[in-house]
mmCIF file of the N, C-alpha and C atoms, coordinates in Angstrom:
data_MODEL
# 
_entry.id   MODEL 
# 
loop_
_atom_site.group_PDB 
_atom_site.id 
_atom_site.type_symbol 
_atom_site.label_atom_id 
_atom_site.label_alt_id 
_atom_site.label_comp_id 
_atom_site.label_asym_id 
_atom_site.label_entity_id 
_atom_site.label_seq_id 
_atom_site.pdbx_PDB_ins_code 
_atom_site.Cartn_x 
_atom_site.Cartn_y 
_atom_site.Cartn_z 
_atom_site.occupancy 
_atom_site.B_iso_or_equiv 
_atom_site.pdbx_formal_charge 
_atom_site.auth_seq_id 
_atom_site.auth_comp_id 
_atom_site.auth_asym_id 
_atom_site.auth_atom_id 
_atom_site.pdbx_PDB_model_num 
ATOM 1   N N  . UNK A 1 1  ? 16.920  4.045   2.169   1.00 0.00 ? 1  UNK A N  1 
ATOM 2   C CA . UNK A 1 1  ? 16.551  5.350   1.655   1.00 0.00 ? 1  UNK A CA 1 
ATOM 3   C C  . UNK A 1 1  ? 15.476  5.186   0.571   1.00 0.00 ? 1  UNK A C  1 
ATOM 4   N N  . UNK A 1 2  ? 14.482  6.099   0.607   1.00 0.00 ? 2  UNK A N  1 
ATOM 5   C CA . UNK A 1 2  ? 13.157  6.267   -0.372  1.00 0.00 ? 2  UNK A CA 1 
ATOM 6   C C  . UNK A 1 2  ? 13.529  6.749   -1.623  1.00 0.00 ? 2  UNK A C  1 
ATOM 7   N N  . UNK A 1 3  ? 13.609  6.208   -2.933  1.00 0.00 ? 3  UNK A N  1 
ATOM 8   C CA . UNK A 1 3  ? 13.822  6.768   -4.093  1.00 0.00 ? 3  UNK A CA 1 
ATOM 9   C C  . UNK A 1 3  ? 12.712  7.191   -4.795  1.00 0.00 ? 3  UNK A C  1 
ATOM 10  N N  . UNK A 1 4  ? 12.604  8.162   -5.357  1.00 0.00 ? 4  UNK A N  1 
ATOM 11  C CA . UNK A 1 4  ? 11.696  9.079   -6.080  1.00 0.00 ? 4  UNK A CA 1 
ATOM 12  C C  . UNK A 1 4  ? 10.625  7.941   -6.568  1.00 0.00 ? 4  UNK A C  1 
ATOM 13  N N  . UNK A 1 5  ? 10.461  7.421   -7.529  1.00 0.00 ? 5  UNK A N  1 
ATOM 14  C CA . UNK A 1 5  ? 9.652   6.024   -7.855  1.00 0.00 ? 5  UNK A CA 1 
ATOM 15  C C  . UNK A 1 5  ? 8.621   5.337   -6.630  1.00 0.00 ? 5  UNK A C  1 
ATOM 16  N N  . UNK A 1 6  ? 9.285   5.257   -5.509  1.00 0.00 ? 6  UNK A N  1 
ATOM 17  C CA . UNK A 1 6  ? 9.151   5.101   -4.080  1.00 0.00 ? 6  UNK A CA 1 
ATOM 18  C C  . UNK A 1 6  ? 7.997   5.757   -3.572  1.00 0.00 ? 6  UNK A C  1 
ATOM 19  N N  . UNK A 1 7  ? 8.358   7.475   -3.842  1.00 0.00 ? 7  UNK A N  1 
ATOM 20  C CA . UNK A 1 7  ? 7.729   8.387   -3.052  1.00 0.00 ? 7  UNK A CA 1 
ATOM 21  C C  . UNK A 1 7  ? 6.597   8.659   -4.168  1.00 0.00 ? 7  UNK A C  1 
ATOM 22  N N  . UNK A 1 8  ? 6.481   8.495   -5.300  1.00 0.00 ? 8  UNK A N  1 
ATOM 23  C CA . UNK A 1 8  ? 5.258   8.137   -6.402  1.00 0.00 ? 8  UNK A CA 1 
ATOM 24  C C  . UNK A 1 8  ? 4.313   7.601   -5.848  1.00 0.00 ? 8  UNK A C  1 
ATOM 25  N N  . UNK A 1 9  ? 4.962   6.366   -5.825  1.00 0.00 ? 9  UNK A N  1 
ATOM 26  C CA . UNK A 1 9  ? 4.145   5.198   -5.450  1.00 0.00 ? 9  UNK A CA 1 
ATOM 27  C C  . UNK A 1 9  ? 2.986   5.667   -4.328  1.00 0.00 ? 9  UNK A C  1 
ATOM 28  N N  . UNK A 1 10 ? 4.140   6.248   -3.096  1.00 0.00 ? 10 UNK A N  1 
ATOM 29  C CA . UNK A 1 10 ? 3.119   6.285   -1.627  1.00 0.00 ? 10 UNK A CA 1 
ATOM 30  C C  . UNK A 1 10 ? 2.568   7.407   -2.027  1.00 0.00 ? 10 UNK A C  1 
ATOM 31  N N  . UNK A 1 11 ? 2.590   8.409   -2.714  1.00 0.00 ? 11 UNK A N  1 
ATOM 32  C CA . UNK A 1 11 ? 1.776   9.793   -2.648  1.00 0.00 ? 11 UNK A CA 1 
ATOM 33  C C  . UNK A 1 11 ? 0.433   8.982   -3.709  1.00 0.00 ? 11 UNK A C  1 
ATOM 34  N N  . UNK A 1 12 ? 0.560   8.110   -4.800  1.00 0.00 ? 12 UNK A N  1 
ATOM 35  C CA . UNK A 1 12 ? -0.533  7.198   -5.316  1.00 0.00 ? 12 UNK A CA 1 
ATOM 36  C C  . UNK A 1 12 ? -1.751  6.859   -4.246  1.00 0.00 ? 12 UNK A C  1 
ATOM 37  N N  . UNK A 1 13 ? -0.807  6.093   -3.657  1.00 0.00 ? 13 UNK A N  1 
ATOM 38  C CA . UNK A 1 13 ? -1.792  5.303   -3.020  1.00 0.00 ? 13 UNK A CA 1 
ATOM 39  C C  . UNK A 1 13 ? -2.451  5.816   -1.905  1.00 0.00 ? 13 UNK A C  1 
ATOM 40  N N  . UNK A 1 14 ? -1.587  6.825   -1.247  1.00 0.00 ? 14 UNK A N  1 
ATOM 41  C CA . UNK A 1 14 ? -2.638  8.324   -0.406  1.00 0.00 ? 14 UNK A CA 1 
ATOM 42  C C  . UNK A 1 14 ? -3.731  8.632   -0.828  1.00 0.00 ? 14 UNK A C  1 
ATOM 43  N N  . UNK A 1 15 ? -3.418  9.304   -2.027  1.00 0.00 ? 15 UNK A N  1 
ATOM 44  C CA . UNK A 1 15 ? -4.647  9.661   -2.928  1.00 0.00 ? 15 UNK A CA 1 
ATOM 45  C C  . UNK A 1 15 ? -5.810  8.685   -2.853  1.00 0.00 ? 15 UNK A C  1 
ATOM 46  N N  . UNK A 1 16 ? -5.456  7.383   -3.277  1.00 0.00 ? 16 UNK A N  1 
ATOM 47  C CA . UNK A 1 16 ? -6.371  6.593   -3.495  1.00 0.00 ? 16 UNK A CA 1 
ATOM 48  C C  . UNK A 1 16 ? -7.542  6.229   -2.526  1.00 0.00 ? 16 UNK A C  1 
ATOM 49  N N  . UNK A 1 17 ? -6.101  6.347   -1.053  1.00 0.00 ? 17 UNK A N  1 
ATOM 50  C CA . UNK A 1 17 ? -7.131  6.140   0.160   1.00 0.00 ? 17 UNK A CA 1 
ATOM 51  C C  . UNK A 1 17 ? -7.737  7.283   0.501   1.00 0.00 ? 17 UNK A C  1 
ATOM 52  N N  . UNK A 1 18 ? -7.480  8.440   0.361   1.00 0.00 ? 18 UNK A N  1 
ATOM 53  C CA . UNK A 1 18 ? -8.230  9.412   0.933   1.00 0.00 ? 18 UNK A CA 1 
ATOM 54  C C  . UNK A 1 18 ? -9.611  9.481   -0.244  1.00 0.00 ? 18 UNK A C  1 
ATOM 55  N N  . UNK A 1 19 ? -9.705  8.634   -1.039  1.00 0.00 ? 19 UNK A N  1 
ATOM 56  C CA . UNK A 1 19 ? -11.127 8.664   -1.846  1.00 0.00 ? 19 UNK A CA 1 
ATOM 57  C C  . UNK A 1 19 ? -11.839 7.366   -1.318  1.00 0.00 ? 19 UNK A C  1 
ATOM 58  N N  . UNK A 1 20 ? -11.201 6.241   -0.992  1.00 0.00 ? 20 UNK A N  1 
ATOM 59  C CA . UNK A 1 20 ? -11.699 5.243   -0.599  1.00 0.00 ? 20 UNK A CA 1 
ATOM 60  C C  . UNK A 1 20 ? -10.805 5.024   0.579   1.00 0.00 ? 20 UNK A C  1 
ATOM 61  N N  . UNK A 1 21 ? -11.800 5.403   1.783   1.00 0.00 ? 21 UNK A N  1 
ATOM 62  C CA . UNK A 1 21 ? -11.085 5.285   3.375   1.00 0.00 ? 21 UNK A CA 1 
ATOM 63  C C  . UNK A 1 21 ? -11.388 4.081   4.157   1.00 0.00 ? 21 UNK A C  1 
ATOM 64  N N  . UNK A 1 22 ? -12.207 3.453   3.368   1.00 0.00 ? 22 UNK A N  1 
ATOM 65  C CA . UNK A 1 22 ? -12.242 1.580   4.286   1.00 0.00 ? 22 UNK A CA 1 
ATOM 66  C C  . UNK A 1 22 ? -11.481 0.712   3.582   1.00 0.00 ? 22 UNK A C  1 
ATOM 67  N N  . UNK A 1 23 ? -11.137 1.245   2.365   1.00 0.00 ? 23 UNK A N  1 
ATOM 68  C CA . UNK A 1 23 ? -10.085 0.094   1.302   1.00 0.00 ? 23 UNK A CA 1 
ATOM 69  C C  . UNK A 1 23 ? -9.250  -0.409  2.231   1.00 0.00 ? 23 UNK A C  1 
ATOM 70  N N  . UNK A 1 24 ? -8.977  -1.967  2.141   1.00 0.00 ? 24 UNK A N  1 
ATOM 71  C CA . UNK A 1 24 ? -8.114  -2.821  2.404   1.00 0.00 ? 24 UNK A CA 1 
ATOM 72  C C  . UNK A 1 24 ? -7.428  -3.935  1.246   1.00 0.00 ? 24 UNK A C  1 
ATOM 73  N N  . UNK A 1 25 ? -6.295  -3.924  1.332   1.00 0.00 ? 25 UNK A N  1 
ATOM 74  C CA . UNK A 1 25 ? -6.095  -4.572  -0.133  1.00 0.00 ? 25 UNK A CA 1 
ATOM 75  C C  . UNK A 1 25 ? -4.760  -5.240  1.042   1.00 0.00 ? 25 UNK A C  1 
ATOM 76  N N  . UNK A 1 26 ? -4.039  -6.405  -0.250  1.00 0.00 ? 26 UNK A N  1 
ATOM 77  C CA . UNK A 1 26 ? -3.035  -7.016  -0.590  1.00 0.00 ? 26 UNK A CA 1 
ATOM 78  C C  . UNK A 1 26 ? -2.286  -5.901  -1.156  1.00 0.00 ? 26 UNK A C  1 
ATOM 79  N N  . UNK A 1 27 ? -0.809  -6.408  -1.211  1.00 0.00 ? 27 UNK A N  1 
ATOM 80  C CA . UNK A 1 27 ? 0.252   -5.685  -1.561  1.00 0.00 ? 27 UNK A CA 1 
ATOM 81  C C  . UNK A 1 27 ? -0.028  -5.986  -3.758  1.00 0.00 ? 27 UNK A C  1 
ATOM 82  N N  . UNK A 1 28 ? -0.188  -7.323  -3.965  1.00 0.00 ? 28 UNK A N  1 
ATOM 83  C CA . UNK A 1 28 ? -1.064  -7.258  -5.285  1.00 0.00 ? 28 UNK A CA 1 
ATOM 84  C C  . UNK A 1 28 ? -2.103  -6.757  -5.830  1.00 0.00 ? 28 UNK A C  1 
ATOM 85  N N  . UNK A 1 29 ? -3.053  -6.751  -4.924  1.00 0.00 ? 29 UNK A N  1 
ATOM 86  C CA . UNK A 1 29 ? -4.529  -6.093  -5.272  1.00 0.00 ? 29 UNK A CA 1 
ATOM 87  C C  . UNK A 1 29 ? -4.418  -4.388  -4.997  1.00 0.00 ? 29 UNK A C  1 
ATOM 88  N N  . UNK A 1 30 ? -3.246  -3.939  -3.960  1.00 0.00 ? 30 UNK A N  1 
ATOM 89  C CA . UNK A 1 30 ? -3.097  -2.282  -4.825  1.00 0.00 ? 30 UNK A CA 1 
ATOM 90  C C  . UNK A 1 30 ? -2.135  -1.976  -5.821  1.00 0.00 ? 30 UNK A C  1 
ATOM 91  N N  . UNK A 1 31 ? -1.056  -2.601  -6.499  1.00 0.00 ? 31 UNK A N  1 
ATOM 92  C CA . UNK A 1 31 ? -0.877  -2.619  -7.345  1.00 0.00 ? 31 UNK A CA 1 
ATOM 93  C C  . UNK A 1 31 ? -1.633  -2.694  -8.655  1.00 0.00 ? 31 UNK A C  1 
ATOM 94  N N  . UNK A 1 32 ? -2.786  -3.609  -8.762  1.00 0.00 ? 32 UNK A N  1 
ATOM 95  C CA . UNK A 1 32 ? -3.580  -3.565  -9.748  1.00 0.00 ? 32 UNK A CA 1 
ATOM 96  C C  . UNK A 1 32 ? -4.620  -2.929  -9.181  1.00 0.00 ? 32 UNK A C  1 
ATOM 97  N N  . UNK A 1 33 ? -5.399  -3.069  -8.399  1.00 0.00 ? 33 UNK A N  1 
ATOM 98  C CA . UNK A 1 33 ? -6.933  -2.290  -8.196  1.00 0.00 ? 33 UNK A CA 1 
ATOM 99  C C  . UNK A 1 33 ? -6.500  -0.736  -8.208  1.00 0.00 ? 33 UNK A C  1 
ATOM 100 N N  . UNK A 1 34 ? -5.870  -0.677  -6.727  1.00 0.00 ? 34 UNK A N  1 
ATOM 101 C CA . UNK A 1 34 ? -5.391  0.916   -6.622  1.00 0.00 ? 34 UNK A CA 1 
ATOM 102 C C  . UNK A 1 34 ? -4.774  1.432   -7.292  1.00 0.00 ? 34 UNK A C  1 
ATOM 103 N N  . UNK A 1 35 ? -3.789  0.845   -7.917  1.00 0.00 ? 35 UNK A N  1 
ATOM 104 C CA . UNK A 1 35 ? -2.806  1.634   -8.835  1.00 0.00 ? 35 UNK A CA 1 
ATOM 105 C C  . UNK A 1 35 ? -3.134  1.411   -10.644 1.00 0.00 ? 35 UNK A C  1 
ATOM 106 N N  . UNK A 1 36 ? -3.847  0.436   -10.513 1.00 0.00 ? 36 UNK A N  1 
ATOM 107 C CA . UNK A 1 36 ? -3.965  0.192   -12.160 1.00 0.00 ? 36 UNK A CA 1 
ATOM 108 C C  . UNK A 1 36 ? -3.322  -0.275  -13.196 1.00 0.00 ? 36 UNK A C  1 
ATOM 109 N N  . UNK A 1 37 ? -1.942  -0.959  -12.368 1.00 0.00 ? 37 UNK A N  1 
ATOM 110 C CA . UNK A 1 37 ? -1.042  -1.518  -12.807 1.00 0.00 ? 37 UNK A CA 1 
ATOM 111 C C  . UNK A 1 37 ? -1.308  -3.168  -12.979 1.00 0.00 ? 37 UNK A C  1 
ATOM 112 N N  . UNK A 1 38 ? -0.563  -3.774  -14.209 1.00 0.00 ? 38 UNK A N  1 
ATOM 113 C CA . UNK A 1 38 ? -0.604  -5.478  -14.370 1.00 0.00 ? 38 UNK A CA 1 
ATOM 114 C C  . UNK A 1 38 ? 0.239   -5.881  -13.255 1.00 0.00 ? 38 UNK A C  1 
ATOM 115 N N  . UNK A 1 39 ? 0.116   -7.282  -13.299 1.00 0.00 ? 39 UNK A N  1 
ATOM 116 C CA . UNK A 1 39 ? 0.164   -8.016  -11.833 1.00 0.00 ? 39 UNK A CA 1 
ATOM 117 C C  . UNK A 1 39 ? 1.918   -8.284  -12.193 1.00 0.00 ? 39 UNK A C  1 
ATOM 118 N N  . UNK A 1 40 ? 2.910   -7.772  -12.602 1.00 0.00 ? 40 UNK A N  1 
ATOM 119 C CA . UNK A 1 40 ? 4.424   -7.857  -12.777 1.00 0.00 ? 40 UNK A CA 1 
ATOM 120 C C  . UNK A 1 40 ? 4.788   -8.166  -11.637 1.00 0.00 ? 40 UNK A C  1 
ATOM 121 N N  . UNK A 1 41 ? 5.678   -9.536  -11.491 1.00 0.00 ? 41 UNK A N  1 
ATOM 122 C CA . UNK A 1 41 ? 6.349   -9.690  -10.211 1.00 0.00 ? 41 UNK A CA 1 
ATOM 123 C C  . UNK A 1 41 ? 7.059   -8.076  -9.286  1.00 0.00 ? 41 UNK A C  1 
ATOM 124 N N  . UNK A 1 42 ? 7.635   -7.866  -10.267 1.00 0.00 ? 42 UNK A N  1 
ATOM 125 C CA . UNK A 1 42 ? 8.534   -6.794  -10.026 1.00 0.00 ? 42 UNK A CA 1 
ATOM 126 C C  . UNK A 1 42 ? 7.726   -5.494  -9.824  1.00 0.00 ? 42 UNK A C  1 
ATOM 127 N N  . UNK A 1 43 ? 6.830   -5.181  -9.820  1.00 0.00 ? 43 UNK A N  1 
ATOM 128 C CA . UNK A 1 43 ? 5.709   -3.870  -9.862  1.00 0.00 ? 43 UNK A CA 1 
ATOM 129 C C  . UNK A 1 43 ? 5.744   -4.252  -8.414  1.00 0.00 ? 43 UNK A C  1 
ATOM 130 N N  . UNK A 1 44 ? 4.753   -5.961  -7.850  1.00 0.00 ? 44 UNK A N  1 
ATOM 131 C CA . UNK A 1 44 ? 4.282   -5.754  -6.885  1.00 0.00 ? 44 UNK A CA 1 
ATOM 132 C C  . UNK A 1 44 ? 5.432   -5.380  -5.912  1.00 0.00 ? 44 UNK A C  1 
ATOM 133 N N  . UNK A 1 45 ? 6.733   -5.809  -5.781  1.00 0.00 ? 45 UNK A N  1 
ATOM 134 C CA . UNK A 1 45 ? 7.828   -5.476  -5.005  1.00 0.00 ? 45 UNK A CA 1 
ATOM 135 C C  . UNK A 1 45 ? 8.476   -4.335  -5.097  1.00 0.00 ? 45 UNK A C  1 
ATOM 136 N N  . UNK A 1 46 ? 8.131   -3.256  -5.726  1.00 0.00 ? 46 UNK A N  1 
ATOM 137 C CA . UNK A 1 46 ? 8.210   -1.932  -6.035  1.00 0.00 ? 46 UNK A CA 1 
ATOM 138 C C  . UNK A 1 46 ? 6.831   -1.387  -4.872  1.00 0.00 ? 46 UNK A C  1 
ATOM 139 N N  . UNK A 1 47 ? 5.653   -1.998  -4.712  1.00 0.00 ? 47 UNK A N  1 
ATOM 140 C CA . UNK A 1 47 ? 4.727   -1.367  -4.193  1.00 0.00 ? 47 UNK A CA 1 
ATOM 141 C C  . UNK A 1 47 ? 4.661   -1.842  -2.568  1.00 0.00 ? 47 UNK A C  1 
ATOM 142 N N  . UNK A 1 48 ? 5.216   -3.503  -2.356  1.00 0.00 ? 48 UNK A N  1 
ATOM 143 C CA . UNK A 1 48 ? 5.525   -3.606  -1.378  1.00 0.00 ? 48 UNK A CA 1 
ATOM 144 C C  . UNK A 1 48 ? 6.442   -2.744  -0.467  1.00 0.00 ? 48 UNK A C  1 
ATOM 145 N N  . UNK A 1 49 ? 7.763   -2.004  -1.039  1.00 0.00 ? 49 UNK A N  1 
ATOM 146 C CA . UNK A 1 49 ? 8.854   -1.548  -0.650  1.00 0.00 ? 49 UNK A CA 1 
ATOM 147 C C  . UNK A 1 49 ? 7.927   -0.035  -0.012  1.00 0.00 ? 49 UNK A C  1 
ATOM 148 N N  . UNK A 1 50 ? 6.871   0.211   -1.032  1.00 0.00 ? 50 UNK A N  1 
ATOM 149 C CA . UNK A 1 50 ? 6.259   1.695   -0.771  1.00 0.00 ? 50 UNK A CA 1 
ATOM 150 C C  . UNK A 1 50 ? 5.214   1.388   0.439   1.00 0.00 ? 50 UNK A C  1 
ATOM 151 N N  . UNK A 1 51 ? 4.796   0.370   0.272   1.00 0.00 ? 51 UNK A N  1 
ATOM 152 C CA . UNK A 1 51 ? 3.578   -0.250  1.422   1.00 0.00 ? 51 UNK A CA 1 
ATOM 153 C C  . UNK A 1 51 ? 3.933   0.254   2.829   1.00 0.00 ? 51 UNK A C  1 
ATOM 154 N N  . UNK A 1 52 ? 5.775   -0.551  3.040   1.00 0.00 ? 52 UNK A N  1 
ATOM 155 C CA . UNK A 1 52 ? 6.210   -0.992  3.885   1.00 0.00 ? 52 UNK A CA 1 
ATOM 156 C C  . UNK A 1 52 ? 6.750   0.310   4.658   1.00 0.00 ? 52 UNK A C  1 
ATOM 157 N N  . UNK A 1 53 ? 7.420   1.658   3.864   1.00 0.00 ? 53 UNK A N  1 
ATOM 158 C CA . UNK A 1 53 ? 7.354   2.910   3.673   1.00 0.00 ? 53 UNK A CA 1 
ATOM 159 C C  . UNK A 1 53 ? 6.056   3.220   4.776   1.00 0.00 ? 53 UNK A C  1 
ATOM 160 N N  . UNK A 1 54 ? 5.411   3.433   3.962   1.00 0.00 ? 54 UNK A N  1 
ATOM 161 C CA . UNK A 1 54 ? 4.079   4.234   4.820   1.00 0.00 ? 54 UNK A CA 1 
ATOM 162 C C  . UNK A 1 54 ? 3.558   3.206   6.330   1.00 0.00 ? 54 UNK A C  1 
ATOM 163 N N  . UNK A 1 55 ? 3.676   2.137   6.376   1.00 0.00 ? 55 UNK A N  1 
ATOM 164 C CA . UNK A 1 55 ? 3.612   1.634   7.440   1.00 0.00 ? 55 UNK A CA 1 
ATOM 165 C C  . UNK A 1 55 ? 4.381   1.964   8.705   1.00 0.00 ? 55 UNK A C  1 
ATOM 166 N N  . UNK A 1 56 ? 5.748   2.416   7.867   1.00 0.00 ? 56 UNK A N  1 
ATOM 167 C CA . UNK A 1 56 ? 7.013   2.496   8.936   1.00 0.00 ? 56 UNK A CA 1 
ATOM 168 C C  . UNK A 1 56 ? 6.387   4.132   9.264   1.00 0.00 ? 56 UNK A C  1 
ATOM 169 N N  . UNK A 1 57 ? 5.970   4.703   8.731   1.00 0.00 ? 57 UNK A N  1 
ATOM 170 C CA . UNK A 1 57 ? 5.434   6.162   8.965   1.00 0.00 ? 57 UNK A CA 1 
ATOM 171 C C  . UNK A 1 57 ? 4.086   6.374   9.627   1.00 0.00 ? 57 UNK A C  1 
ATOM 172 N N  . UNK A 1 58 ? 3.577   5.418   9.762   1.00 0.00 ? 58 UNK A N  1 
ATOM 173 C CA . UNK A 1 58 ? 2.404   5.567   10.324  1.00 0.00 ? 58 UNK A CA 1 
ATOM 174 C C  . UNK A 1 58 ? 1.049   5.596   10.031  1.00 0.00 ? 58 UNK A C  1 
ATOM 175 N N  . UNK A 1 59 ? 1.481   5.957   8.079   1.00 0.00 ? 59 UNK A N  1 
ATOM 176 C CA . UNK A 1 59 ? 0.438   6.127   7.358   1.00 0.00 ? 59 UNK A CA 1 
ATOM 177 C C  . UNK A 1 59 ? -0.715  5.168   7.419   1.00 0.00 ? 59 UNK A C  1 
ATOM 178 N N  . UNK A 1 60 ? -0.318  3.636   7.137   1.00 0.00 ? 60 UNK A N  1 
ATOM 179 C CA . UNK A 1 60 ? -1.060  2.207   6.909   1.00 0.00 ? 60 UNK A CA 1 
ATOM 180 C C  . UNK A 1 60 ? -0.797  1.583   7.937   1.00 0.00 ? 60 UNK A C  1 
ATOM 181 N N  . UNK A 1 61 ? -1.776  0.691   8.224   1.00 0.00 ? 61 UNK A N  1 
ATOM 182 C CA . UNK A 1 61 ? -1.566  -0.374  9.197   1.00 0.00 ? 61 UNK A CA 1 
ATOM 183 C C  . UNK A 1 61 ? -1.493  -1.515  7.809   1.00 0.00 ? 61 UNK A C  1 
ATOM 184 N N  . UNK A 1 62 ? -0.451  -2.389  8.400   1.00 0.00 ? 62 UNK A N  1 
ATOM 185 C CA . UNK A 1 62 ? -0.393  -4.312  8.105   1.00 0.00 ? 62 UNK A CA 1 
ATOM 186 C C  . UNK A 1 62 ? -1.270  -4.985  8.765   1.00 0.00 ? 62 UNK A C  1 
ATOM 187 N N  . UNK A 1 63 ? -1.852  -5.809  8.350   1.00 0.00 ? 63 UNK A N  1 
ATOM 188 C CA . UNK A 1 63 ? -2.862  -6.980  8.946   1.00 0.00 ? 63 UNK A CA 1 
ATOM 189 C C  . UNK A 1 63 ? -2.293  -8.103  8.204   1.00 0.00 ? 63 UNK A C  1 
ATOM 190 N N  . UNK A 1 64 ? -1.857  -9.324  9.395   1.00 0.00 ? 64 UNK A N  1 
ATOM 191 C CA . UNK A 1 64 ? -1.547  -10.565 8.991   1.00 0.00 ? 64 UNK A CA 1 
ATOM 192 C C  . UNK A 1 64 ? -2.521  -11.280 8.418   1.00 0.00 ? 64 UNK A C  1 
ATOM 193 N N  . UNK A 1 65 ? -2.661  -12.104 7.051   1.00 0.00 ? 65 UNK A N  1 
ATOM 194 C CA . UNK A 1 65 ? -3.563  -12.796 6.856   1.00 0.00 ? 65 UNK A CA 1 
ATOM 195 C C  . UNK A 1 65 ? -3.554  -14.128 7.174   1.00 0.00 ? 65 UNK A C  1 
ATOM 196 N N  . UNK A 1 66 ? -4.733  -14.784 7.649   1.00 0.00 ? 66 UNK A N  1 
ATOM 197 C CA . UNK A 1 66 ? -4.843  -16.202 8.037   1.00 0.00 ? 66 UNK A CA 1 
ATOM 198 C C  . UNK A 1 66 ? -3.968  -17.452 7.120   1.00 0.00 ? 66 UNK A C  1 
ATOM 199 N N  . UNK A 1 67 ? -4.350  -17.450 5.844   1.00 0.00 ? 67 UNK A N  1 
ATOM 200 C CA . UNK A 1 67 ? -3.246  -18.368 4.903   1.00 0.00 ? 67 UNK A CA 1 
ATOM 201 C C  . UNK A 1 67 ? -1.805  -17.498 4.829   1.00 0.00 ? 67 UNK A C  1 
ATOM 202 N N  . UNK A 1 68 ? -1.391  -16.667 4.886   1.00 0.00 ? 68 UNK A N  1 
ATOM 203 C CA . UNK A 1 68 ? 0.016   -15.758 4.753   1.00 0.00 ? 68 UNK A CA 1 
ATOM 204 C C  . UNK A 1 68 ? 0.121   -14.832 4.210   1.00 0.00 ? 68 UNK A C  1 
ATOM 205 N N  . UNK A 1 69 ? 0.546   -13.787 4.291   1.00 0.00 ? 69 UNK A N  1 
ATOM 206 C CA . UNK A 1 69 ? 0.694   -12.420 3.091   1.00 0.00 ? 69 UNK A CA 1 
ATOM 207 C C  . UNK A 1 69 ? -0.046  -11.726 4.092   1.00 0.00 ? 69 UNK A C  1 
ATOM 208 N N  . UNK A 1 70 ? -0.021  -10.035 3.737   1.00 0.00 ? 70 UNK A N  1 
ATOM 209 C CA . UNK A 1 70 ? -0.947  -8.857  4.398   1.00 0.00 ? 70 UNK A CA 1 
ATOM 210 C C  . UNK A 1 70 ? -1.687  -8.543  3.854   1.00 0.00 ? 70 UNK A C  1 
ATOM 211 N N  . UNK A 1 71 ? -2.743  -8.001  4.621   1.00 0.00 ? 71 UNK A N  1 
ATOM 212 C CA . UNK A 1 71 ? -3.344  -6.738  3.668   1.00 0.00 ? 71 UNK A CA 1 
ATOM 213 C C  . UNK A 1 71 ? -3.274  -5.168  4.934   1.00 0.00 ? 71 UNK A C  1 
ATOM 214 N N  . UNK A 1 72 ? -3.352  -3.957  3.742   1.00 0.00 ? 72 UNK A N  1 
ATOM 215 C CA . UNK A 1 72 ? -2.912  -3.219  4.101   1.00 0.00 ? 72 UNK A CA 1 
ATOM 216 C C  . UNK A 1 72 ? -4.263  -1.852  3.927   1.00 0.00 ? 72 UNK A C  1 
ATOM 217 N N  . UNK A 1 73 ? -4.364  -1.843  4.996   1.00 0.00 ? 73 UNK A N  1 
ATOM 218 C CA . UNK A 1 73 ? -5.289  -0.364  5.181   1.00 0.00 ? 73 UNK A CA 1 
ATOM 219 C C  . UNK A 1 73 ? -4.731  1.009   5.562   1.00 0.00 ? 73 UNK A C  1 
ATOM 220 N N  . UNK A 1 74 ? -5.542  1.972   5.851   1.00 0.00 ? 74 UNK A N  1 
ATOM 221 C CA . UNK A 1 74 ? -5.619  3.535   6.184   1.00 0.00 ? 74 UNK A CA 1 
ATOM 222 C C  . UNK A 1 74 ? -5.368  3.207   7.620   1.00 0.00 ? 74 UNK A C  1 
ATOM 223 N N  . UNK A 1 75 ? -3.900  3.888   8.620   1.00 0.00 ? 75 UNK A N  1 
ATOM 224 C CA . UNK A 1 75 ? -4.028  4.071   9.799   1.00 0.00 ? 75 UNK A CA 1 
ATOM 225 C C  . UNK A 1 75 ? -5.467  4.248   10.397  1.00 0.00 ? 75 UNK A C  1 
ATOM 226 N N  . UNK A 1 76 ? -6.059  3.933   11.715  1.00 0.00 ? 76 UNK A N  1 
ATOM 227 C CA . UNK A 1 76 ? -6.874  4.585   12.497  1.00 0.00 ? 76 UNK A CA 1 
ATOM 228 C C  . UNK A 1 76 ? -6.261  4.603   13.622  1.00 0.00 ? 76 UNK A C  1 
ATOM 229 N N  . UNK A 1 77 ? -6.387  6.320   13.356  1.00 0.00 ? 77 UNK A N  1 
ATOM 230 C CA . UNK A 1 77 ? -5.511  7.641   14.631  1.00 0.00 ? 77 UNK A CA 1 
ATOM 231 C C  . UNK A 1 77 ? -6.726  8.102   15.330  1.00 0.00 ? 77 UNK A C  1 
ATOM 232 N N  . UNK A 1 78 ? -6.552  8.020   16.525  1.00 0.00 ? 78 UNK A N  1 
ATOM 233 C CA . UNK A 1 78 ? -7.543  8.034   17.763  1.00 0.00 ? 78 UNK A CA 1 
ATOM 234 C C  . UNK A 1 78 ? -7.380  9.781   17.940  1.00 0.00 ? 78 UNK A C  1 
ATOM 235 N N  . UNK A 1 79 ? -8.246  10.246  17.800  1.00 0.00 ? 79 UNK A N  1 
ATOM 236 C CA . UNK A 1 79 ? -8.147  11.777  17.698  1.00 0.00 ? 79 UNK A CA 1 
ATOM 237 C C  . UNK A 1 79 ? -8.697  12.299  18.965  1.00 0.00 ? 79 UNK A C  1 
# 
């Protein structure tokens, strides 16, 4: 279940993408770039949990990275 903090987070980072629609980031680099937040273990796993949220929704696509970890963009919905 999505807790309020949660649903912050993803309505954040909506925003963010609907101003910047090619952004691709790490689950760290939107915590600090997109969100403006310090690099706190615990922030980024607060933003992962929201990442993972909007992915499961359709919002973001995951992209595996070559050394390990994702990065995470704006769905592209075939209209």
């Amino acid at each position: 279940m999505i807790n309020e903090a949660t649903t912050r987070l993803q309505a954040q980072i909506l925003r963010y993408l609907r101003l910047h629609q090619d952004a691709a980031e790490t689950a760290a680099g939107v915590n600090c770039v997109w969100l403006g937040r310090s690099r706190v273990a615990g922030q980024v796993r607060e933003v992962e949990q929201a990442l993972d949220g909007l992915v499961d929704n359709g919002e973001l696509e995951r992209h595996h990275l070559p050394g390990g970890g994702a990065a995470y963009r704006r769905a592209r919905h075939d209209d």
